[in-house]
KOLROMI-36075 format. One record per residue: x, y, z of N, C-alpha, C, O in turn. Coordinates in pm, whole numbers, padded with zeros to 5 digits, always signed. Layout:
! residues N
XYZXYZXYZXYZ ...
//
This chain:
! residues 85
+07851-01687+03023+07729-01658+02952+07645-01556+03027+07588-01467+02964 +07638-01565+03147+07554-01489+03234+07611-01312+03224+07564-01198+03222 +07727-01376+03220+07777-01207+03211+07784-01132+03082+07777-01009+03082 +07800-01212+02956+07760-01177+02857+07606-01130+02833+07575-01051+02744 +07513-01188+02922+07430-01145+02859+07335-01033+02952+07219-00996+02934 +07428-00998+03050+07439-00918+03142+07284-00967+03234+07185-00895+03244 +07298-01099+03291+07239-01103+03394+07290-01206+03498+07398-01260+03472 +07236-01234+03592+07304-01340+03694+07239-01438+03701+07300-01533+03749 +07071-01466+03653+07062-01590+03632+07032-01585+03461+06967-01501+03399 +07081-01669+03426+07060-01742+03288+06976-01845+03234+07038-01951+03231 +06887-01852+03201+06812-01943+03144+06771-02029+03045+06727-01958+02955 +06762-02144+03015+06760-02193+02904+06680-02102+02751+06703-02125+02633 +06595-02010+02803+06553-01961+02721+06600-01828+02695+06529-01770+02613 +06695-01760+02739+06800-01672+02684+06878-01724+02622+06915-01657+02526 +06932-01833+02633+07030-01898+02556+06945-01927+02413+06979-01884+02303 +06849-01994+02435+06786-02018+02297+06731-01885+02216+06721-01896+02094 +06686-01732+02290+06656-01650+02218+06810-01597+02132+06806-01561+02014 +06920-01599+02200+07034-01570+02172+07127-01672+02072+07180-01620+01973 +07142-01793+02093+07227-01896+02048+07109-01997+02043+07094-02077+02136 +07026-01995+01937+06912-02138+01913+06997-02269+01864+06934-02375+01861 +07117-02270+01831+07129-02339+01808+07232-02446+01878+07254-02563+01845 +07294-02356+02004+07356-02415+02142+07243-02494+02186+07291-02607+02191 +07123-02502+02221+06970-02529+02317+06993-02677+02194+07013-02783+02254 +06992-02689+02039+06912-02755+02002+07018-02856+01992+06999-02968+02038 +07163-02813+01918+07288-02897+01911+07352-02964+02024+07395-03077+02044 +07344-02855+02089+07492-02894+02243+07411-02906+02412+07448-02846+02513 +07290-03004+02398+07239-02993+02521+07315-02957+02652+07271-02879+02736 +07428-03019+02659+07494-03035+02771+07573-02910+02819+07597-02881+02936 +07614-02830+02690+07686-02717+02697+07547-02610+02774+07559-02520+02857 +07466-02644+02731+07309-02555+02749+07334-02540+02922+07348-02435+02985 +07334-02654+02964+07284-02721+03116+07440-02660+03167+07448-02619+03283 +07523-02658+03106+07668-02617+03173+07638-02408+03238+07660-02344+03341 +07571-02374+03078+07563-02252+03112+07458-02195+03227+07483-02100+03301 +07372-02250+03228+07276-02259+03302+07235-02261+03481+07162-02197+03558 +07350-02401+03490+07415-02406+03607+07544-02320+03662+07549-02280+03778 +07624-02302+03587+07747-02199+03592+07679-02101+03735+07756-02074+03827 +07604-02077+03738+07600-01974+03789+07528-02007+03953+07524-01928+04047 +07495-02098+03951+07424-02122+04076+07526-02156+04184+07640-02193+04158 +07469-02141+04328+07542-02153+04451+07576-02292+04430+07505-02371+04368 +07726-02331+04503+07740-02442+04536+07771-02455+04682+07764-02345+04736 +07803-02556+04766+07809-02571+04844+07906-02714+04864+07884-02825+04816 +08023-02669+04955+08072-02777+04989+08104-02830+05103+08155-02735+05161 +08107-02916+05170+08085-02940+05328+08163-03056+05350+08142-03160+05289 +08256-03041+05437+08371-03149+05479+08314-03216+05586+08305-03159+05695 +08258-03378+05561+08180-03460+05669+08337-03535+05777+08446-03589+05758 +08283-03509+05846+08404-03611+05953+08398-03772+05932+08293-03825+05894 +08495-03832+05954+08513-03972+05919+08378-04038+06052+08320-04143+06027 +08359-03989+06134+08206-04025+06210+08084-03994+06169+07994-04078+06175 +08061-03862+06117+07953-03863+06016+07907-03954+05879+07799-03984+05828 +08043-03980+05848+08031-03991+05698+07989-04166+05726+07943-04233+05634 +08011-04218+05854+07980-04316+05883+07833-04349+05932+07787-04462+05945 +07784-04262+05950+07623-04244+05957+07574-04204+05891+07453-04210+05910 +07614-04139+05776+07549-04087+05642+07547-04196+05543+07435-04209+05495 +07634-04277+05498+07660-04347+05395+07533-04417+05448+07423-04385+05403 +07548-04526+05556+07369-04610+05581+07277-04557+05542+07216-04597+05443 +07244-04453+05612+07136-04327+05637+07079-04308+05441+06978-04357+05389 +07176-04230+05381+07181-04260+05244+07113-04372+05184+06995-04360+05151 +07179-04482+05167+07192-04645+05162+06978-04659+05152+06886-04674+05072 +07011-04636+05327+06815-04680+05314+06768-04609+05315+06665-04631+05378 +06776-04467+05263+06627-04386+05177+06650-04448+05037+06562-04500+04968 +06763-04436+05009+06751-04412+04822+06747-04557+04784+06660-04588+04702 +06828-04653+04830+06850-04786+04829+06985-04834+04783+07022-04951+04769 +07071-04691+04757+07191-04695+04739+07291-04569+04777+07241-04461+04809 +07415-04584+04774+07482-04432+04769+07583-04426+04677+07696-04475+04680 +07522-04357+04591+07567-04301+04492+07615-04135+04479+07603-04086+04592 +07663-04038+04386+07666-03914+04367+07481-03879+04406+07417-03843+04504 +07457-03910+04281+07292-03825+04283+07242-03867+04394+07161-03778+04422 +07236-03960+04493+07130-03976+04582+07204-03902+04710+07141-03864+04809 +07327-03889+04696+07375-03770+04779+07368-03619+04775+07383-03539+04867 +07346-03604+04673+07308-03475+04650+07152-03444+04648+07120-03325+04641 +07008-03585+04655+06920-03587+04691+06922-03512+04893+06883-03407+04944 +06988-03637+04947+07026-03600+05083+07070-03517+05097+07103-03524+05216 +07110-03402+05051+07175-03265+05119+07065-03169+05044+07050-03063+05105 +06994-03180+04940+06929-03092+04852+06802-03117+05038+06782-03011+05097 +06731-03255+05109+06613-03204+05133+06703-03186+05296+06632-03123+05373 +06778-03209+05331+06828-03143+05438+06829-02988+05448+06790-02915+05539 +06898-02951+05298+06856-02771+05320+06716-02716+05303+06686-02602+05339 +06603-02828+05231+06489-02730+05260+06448-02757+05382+06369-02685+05443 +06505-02876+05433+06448-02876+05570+06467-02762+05643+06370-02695+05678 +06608-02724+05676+06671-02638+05753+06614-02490+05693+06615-02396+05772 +06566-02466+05559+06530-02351+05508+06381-02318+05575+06340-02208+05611 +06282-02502+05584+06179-02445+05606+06132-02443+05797+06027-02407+05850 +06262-02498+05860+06286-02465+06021+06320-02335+06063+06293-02287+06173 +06390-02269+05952+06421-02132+06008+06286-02065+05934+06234-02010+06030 +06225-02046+05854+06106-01963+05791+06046-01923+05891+05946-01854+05878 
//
């Protein structure tokens, strides 16, 4: 989508000026295009980390799940974003 519509970020509201009826019918397809394009990041934890993360996890969120792991790495990088600033 992004490249179709010749930009690199895409927004829900290009999609809706373009395809109103992807935004109103196919939420999920919306959120697919949307995200498509953003950085990911993947990071291989060692079987010793991952053993101090899962707790660590555990008692902020009160569980470990997908999303509350991806909470934990989302404020680890602003941390690290706002240590180097």
């Amino acid at each position: 989508m992004s490249e179709w519509l010749a930009k690199p970020e895409v927004t829900e509201e290009d999609i809706k000026r373009s395809q109103p009826n992807i935004v109103e019918f196919f939420p999920m397809l919306t959120r697919y295009y949307v995200d498509d394009g953003k950085m990911r990041l993947v990071y291989i934890m060692s079987h010793e980390e991952r053993e101090k993360f899962v707790p660590a996890v555990t008692k902020t969120y009160g569980s470990f799940s997908p999303a509350n792991m991806r909470k934990a790495f989302a404020e680890a990088v602003a941390a690290w974003i706002k240590s180097k600033s």
